[in-house]
HTML snippet that shows the backbone in 3Dmol.js (N, CA, C, O; Angstrom):
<script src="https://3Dmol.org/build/3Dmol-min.js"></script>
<div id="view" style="width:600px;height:400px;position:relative"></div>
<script>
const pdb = `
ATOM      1  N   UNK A   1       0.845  -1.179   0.000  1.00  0.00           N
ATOM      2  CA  UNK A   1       0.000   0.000   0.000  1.00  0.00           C
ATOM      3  C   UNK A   1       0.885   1.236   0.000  1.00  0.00           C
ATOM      4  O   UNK A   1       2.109   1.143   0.091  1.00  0.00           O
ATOM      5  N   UNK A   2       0.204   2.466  -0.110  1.00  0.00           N
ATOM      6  CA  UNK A   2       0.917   3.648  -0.519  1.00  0.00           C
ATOM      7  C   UNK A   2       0.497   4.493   0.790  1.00  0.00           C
ATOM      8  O   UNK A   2      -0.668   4.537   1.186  1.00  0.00           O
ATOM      9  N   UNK A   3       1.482   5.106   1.369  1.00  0.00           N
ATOM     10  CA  UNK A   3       1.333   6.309   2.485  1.00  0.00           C
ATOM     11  C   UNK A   3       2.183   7.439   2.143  1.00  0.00           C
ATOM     12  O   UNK A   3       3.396   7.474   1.935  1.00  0.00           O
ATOM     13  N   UNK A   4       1.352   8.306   2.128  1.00  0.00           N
ATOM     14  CA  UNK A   4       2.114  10.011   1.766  1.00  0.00           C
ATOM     15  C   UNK A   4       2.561  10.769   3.020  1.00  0.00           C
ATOM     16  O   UNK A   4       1.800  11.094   3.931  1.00  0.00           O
ATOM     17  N   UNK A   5       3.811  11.004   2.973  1.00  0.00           N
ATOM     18  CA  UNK A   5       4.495  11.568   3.791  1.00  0.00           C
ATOM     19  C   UNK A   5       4.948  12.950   4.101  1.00  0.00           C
ATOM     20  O   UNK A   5       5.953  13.347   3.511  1.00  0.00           O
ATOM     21  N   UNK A   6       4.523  13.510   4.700  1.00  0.00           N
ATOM     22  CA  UNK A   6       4.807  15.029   4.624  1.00  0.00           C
ATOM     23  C   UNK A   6       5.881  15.291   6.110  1.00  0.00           C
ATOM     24  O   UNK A   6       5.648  14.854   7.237  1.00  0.00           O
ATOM     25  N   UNK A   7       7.080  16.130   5.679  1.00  0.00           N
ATOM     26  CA  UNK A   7       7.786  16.807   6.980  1.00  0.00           C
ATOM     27  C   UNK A   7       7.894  17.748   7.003  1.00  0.00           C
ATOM     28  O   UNK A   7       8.133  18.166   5.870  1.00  0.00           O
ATOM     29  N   UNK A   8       7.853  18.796   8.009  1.00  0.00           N
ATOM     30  CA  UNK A   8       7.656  19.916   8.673  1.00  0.00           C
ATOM     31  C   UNK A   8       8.806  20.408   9.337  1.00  0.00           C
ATOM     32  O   UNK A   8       9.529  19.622   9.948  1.00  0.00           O
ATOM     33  N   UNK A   9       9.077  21.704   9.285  1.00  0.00           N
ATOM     34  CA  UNK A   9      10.370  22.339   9.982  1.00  0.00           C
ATOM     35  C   UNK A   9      11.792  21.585   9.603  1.00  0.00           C
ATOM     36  O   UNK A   9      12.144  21.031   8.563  1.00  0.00           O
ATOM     37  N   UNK A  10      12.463  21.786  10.857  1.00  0.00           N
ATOM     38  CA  UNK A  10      13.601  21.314  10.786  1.00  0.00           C
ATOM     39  C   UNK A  10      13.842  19.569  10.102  1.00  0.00           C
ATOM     40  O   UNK A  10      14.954  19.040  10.083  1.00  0.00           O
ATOM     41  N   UNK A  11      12.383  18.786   9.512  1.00  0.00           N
ATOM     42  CA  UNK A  11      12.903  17.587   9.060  1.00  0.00           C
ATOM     43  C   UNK A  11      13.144  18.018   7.639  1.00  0.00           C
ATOM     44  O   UNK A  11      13.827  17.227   6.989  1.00  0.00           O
ATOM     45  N   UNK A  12      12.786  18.955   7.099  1.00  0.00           N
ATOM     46  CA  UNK A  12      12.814  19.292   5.950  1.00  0.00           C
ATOM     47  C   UNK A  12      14.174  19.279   5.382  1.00  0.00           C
ATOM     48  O   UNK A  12      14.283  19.215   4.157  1.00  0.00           O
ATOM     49  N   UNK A  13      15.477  19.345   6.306  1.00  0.00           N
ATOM     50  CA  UNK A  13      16.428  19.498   6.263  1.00  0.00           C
ATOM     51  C   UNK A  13      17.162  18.287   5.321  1.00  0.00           C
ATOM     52  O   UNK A  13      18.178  18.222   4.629  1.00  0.00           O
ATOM     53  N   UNK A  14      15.862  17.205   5.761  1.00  0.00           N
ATOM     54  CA  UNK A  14      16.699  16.118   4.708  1.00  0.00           C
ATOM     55  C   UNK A  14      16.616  16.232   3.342  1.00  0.00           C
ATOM     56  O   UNK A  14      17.096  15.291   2.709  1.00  0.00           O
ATOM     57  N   UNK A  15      16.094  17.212   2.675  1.00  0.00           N
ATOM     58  CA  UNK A  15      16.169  17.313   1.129  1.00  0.00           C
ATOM     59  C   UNK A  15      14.696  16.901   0.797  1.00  0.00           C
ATOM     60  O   UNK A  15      14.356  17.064  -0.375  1.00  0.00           O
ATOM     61  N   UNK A  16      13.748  16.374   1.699  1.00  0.00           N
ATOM     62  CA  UNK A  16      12.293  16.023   1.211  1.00  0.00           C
ATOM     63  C   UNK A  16      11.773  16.448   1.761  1.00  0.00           C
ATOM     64  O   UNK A  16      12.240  16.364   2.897  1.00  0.00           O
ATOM     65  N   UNK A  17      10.410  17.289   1.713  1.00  0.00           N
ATOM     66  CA  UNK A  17       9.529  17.833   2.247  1.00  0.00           C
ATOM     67  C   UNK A  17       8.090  16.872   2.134  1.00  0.00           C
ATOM     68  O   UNK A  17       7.117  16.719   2.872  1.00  0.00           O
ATOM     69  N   UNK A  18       8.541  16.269   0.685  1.00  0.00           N
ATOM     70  CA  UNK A  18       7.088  14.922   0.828  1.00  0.00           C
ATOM     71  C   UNK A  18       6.954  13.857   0.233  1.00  0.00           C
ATOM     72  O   UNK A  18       7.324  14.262  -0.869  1.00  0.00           O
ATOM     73  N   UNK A  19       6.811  13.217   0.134  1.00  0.00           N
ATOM     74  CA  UNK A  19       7.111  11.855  -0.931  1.00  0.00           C
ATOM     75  C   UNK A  19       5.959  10.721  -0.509  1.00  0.00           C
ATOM     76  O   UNK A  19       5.152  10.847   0.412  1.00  0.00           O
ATOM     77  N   UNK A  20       6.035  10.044  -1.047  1.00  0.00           N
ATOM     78  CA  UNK A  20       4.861   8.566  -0.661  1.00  0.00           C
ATOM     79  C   UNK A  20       5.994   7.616  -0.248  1.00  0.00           C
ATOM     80  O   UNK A  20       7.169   7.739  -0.596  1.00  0.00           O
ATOM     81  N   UNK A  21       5.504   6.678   0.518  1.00  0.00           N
ATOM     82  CA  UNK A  21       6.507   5.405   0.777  1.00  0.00           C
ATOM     83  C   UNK A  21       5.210   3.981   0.784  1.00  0.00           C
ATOM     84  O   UNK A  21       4.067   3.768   1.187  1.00  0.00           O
ATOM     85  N   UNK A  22       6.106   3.425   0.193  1.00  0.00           N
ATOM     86  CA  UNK A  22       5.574   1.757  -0.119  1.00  0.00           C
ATOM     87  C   UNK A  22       5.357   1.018   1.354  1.00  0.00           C
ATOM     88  O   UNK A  22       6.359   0.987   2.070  1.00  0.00           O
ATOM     89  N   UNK A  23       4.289   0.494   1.807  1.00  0.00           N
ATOM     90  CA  UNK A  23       4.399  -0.056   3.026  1.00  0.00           C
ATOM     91  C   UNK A  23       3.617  -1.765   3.063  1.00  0.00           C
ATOM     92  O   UNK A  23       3.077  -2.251   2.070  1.00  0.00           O
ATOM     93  N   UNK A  24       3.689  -2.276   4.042  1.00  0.00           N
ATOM     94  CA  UNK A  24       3.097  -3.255   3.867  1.00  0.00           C
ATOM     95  C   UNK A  24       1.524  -2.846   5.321  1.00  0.00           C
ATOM     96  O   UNK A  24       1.366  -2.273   6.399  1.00  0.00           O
ATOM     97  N   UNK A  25       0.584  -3.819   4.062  1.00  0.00           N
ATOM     98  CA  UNK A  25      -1.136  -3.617   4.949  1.00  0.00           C
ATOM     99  C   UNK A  25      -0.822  -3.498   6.471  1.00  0.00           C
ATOM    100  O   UNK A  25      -0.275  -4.473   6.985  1.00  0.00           O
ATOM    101  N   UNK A  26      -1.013  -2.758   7.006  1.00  0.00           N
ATOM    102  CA  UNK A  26      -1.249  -3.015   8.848  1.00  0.00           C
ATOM    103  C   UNK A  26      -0.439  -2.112   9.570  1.00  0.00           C
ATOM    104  O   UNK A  26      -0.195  -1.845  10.747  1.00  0.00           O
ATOM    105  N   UNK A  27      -0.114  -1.742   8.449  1.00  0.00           N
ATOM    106  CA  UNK A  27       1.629  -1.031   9.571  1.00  0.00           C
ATOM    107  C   UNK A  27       1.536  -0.055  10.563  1.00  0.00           C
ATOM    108  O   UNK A  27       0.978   1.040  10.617  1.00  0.00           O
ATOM    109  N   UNK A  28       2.115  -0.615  11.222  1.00  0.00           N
ATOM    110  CA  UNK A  28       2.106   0.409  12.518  1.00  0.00           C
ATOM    111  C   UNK A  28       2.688   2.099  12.438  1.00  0.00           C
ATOM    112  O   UNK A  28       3.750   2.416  11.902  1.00  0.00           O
ATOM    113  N   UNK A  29       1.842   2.945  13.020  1.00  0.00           N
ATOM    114  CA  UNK A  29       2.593   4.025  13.300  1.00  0.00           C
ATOM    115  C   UNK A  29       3.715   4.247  13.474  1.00  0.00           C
ATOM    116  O   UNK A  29       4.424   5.074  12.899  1.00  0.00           O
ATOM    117  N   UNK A  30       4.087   3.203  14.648  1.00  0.00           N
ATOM    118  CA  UNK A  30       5.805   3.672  15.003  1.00  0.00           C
ATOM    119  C   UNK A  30       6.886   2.581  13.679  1.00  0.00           C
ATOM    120  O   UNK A  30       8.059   2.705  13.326  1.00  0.00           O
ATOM    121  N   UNK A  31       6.071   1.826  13.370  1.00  0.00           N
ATOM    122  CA  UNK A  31       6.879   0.971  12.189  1.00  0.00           C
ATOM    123  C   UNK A  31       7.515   2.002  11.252  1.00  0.00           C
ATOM    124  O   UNK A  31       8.699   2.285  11.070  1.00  0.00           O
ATOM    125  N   UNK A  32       5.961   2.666  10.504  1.00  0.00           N
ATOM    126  CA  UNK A  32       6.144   3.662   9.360  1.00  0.00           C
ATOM    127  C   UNK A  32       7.306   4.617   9.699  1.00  0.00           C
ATOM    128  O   UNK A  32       8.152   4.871   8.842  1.00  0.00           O
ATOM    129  N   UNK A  33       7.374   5.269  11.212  1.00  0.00           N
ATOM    130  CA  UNK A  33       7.966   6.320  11.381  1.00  0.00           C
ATOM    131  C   UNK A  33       9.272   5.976  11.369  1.00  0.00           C
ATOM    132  O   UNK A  33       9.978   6.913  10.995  1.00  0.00           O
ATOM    133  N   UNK A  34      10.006   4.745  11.702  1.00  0.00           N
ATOM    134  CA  UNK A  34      11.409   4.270  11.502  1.00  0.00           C
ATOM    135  C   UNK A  34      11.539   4.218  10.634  1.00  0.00           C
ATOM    136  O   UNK A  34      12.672   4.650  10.424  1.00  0.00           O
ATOM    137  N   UNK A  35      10.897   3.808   9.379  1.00  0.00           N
ATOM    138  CA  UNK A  35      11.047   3.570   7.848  1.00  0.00           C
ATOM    139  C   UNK A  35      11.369   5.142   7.588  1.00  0.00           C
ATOM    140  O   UNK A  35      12.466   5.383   7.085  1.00  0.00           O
ATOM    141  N   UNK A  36      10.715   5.968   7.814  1.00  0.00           N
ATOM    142  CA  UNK A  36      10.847   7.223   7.326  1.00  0.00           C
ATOM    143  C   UNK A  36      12.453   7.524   7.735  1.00  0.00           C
ATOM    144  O   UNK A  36      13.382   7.778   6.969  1.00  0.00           O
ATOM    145  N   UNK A  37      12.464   7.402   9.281  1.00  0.00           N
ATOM    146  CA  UNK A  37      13.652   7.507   9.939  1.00  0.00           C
ATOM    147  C   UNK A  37      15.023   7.050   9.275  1.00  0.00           C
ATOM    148  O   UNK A  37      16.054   7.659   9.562  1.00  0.00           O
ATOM    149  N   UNK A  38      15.038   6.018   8.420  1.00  0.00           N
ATOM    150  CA  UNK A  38      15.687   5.667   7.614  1.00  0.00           C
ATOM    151  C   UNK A  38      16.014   6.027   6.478  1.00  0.00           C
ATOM    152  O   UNK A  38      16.854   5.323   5.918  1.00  0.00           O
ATOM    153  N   UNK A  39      15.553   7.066   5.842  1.00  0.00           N
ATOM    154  CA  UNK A  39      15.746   7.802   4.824  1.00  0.00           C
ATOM    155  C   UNK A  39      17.277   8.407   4.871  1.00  0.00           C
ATOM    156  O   UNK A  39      18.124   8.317   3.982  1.00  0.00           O
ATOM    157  N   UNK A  40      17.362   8.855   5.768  1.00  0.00           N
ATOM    158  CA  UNK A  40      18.730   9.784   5.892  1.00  0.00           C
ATOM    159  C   UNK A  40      19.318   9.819   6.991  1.00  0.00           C
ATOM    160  O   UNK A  40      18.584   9.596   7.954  1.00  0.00           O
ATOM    161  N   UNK A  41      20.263   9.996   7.185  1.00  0.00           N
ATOM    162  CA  UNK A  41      20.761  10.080   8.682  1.00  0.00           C
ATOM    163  C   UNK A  41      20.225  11.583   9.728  1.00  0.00           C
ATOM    164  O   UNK A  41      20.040  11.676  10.941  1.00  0.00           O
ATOM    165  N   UNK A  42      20.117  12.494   8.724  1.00  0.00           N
ATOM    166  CA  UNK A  42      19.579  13.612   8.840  1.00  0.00           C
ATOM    167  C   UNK A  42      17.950  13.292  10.172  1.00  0.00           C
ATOM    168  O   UNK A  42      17.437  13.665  11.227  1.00  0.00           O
ATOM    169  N   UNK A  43      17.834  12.311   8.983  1.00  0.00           N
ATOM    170  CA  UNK A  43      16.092  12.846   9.498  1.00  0.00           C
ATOM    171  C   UNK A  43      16.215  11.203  11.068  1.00  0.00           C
ATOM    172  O   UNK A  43      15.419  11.183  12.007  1.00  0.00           O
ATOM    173  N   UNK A  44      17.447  10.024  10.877  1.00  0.00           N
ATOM    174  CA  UNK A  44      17.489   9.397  11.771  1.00  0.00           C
ATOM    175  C   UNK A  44      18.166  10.080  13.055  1.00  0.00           C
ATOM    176  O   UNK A  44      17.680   9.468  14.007  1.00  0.00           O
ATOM    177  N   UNK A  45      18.795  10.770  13.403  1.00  0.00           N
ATOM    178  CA  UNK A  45      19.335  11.855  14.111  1.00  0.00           C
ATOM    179  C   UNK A  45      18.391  12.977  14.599  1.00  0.00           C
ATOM    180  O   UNK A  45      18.808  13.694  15.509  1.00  0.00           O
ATOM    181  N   UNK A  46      17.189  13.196  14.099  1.00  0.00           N
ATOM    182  CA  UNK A  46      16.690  14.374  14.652  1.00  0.00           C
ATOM    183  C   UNK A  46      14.963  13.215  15.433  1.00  0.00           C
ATOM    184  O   UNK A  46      14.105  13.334  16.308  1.00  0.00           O
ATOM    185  N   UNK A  47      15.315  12.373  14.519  1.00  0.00           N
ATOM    186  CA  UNK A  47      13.804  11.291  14.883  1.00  0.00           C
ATOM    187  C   UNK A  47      14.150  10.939  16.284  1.00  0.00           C
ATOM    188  O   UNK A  47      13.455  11.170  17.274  1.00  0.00           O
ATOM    189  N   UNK A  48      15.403  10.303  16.247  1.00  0.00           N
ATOM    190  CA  UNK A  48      16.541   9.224  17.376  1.00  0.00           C
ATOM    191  C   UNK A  48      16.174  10.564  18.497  1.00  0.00           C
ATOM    192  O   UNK A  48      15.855  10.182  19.623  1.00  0.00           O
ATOM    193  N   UNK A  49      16.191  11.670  18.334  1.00  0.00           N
ATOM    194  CA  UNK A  49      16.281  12.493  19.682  1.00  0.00           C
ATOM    195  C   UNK A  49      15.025  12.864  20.367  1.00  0.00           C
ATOM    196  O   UNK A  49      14.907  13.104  21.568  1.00  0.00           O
ATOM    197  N   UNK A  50      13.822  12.890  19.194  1.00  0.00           N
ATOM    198  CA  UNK A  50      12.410  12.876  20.181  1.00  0.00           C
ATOM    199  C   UNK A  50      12.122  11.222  20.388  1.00  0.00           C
ATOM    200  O   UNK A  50      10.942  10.899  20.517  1.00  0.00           O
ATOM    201  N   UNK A  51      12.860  10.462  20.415  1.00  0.00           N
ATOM    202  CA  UNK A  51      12.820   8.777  21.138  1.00  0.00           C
ATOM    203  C   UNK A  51      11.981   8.196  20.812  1.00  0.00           C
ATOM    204  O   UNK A  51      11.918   7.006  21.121  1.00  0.00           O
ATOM    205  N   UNK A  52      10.667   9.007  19.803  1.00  0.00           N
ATOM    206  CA  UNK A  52       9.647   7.349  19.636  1.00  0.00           C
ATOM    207  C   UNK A  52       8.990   7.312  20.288  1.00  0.00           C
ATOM    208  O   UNK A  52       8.486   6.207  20.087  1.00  0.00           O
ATOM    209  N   UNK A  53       8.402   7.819  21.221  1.00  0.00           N
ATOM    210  CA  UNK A  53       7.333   6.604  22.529  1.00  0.00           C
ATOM    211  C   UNK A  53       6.173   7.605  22.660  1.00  0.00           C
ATOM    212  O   UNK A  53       5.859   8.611  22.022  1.00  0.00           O
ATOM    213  N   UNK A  54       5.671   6.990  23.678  1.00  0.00           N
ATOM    214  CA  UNK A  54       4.415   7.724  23.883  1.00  0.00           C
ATOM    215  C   UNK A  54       4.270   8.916  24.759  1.00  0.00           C
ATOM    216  O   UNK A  54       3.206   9.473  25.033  1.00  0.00           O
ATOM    217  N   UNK A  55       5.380   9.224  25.141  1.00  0.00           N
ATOM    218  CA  UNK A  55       5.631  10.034  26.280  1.00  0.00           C
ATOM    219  C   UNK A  55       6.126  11.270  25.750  1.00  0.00           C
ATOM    220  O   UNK A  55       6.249  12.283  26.439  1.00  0.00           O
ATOM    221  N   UNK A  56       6.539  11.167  23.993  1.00  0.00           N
ATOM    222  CA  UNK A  56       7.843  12.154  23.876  1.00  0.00           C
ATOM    223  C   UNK A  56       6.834  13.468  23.656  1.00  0.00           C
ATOM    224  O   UNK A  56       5.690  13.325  23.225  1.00  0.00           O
ATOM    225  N   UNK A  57       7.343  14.625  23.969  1.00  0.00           N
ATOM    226  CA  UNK A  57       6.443  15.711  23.361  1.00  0.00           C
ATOM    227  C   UNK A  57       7.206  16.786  22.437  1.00  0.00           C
ATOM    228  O   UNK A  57       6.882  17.972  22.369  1.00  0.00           O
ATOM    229  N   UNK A  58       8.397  16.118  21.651  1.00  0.00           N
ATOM    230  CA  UNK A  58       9.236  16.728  21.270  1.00  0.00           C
ATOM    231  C   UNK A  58       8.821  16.639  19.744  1.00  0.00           C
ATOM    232  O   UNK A  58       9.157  17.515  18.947  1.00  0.00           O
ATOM    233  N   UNK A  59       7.960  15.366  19.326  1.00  0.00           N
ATOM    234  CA  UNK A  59       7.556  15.513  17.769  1.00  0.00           C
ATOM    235  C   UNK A  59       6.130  15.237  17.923  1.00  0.00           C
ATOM    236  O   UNK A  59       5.717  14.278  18.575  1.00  0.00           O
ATOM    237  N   UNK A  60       5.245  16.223  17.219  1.00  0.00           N
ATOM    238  CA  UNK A  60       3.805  15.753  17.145  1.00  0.00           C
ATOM    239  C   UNK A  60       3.847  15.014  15.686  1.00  0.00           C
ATOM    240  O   UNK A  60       4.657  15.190  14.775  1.00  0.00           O
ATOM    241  N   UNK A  61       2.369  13.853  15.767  1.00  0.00           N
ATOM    242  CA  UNK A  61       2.941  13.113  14.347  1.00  0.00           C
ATOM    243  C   UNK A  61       1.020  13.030  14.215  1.00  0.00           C
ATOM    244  O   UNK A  61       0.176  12.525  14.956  1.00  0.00           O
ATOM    245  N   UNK A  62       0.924  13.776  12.932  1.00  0.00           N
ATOM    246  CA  UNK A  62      -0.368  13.535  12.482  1.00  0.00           C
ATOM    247  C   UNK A  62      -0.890  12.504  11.213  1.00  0.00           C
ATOM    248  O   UNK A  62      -0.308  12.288  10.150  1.00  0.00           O
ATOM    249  N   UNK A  63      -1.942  12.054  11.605  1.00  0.00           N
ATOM    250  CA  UNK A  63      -2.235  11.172  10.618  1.00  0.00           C
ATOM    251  C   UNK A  63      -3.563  11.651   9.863  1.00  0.00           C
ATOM    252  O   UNK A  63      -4.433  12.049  10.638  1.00  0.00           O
ATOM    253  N   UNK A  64      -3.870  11.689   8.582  1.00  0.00           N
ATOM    254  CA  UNK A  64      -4.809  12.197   8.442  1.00  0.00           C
ATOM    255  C   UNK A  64      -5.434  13.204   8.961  1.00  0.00           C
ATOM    256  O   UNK A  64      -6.652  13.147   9.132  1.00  0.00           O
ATOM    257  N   UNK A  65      -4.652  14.379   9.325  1.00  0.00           N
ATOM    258  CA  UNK A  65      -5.190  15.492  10.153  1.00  0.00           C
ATOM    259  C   UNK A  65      -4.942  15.002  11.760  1.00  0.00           C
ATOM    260  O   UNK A  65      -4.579  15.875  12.550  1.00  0.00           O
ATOM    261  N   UNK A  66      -5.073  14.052  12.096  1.00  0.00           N
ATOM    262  CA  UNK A  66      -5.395  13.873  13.433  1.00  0.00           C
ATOM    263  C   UNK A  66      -4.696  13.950  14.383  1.00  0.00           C
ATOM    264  O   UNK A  66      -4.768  12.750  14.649  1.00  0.00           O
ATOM    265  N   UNK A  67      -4.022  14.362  15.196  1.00  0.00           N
ATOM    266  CA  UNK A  67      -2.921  14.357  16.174  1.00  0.00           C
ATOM    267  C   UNK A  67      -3.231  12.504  16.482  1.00  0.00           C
ATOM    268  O   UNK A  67      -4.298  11.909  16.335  1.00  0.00           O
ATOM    269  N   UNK A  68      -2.027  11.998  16.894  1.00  0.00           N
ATOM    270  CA  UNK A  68      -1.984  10.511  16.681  1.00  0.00           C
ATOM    271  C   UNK A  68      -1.931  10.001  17.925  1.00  0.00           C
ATOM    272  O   UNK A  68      -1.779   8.799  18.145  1.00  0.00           O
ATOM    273  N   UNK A  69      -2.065  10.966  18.892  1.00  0.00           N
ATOM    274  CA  UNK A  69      -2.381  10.851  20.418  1.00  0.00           C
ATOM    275  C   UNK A  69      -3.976  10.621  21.015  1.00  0.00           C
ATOM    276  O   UNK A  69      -4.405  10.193  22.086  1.00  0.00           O
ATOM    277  N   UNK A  70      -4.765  11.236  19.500  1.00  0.00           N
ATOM    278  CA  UNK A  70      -6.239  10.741  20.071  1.00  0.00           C
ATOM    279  C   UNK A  70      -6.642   9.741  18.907  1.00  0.00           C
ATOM    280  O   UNK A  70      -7.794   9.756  18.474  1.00  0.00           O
ATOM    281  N   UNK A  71      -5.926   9.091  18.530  1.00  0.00           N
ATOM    282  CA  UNK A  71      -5.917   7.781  17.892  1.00  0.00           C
ATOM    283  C   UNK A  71      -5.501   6.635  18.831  1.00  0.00           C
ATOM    284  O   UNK A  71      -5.547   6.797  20.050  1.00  0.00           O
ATOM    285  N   UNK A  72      -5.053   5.359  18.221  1.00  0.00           N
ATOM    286  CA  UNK A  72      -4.116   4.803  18.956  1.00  0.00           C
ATOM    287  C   UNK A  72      -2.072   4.890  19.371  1.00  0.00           C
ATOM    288  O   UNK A  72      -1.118   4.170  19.666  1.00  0.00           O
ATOM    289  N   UNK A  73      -2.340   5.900  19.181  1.00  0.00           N
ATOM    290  CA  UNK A  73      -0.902   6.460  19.420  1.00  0.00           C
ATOM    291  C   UNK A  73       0.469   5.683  18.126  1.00  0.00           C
ATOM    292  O   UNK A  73       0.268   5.636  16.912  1.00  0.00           O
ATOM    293  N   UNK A  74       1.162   5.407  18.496  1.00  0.00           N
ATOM    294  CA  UNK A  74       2.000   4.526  17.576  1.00  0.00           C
ATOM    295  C   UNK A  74       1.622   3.393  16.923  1.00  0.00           C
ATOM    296  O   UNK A  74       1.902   2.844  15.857  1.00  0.00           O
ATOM    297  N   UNK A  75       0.700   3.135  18.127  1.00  0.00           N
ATOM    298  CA  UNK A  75       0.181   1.629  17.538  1.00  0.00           C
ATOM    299  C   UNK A  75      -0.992   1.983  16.666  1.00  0.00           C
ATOM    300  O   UNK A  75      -2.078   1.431  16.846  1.00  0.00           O
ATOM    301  N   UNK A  76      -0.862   2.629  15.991  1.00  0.00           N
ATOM    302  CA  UNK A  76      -2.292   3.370  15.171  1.00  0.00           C
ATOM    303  C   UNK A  76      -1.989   2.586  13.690  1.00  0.00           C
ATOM    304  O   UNK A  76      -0.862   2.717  13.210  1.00  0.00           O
ATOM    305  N   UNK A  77      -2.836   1.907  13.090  1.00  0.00           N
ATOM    306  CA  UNK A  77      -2.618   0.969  11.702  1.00  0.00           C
ATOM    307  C   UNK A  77      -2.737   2.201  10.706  1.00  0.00           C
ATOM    308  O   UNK A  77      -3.633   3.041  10.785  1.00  0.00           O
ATOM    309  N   UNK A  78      -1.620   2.205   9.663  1.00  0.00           N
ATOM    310  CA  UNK A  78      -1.914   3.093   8.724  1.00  0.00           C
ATOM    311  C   UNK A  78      -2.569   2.083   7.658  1.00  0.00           C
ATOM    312  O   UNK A  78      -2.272   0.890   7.593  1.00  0.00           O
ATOM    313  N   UNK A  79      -3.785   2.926   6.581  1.00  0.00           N
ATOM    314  CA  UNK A  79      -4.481   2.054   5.305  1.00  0.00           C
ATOM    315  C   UNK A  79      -4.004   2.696   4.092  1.00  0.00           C
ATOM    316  O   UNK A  79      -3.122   3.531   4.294  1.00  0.00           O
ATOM    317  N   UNK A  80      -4.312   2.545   3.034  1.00  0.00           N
ATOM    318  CA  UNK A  80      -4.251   2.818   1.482  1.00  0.00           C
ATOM    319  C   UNK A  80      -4.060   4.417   2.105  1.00  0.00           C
ATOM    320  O   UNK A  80      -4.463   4.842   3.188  1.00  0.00           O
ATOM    321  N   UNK A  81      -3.452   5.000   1.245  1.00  0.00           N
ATOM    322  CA  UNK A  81      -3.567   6.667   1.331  1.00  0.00           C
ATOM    323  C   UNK A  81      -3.582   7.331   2.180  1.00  0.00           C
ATOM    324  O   UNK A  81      -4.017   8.448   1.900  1.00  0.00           O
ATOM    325  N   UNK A  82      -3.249   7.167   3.337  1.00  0.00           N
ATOM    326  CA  UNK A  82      -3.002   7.613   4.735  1.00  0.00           C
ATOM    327  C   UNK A  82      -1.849   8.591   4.175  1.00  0.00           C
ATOM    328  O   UNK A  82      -0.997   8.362   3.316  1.00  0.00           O
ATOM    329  N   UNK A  83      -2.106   9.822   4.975  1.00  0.00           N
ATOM    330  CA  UNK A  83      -1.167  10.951   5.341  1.00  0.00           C
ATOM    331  C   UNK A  83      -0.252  10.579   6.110  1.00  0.00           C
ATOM    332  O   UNK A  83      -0.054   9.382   5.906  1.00  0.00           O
ATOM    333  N   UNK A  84       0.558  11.061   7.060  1.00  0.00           N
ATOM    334  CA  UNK A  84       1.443  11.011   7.765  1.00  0.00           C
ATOM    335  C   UNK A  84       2.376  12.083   7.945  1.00  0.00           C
ATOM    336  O   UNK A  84       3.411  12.072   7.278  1.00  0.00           O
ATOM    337  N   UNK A  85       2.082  13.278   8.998  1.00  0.00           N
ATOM    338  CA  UNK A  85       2.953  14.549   8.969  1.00  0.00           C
ATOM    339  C   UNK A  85       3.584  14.492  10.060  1.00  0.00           C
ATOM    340  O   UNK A  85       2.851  14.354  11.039  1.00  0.00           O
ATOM    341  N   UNK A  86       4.927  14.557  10.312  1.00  0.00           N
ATOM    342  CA  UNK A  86       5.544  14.824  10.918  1.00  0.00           C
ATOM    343  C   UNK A  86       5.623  16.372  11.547  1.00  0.00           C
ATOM    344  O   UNK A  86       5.128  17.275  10.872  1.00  0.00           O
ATOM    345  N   UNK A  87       6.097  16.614  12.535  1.00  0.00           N
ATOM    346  CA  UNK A  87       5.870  18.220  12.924  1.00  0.00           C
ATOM    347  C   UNK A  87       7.012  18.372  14.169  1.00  0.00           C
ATOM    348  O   UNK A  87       6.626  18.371  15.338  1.00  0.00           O
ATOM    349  N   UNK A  88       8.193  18.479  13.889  1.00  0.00           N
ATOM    350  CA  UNK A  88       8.953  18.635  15.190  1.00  0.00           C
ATOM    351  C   UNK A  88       8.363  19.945  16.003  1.00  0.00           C
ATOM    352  O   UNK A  88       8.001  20.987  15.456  1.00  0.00           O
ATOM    353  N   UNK A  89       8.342  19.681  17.407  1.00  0.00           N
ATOM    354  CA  UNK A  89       8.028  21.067  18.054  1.00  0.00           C
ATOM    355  C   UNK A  89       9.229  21.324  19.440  1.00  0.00           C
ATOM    356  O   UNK A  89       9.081  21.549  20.641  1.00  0.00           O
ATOM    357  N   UNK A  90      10.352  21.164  18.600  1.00  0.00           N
ATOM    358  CA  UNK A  90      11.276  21.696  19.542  1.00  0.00           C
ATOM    359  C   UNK A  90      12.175  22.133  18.224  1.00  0.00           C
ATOM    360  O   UNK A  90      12.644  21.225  17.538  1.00  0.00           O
ATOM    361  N   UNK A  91      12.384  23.286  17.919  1.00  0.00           N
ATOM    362  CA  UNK A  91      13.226  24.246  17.121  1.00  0.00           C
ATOM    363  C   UNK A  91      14.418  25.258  17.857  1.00  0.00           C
ATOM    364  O   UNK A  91      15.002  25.207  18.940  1.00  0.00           O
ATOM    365  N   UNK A  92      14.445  25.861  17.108  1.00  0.00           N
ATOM    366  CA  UNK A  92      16.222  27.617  17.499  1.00  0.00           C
ATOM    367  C   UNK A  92      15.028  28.280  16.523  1.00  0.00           C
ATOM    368  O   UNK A  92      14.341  27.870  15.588  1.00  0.00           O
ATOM    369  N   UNK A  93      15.211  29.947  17.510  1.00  0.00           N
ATOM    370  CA  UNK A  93      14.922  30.357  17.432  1.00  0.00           C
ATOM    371  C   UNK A  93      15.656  31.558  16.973  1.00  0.00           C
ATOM    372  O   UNK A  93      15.050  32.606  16.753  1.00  0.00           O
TER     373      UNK A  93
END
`;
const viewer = $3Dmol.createViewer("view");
viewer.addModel(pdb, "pdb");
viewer.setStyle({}, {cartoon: {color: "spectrum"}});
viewer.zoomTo();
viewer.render();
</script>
């Protein structure tokens, strides 16, 4: 299946601002987001520092509009055409 990827702020840094990625049916939130994470070292380095979990409040991650905190959080299944925005909210000012 196909999920469109959008990054925000400082992930932009990796040279993509949006692209689709190939996934397999079911995939988990936090699955997708390592896959992404893997793109570049860029964007594994700035991912690696808001840690992933459910606790972090350093990256908001929307799915379809939705903040992914009033979903099932990571464990949220992405389908066919699912969005996926990344949004770091710890920047320099």
């Amino acid at each position: 299946m196909i999920v469109n990827v959008r990054l925000v702020g400082s992930l932009r840094g990796s040279g993509e601002s949006s692209f689709s990625m190939k996934t397999d049916v079911g995939t988990s939130l936090k699955t997708a987001v390592w896959r992404i994470a893997d793109r570049s070292f860029e964007l594994k380095r700035i991912l690696g520092i808001a840690g992933l979990n459910e606790h972090s409040s350093s990256l908001l991650i929307l799915v379809n509009g939705k903040d992914s905190s009033v979903l099932k959080g990571l464990e949220t299944l992405l389908e066919e055409g699912d969005e996926v925005v990344l949004i770091p909210v710890i920047h320099g000012g």
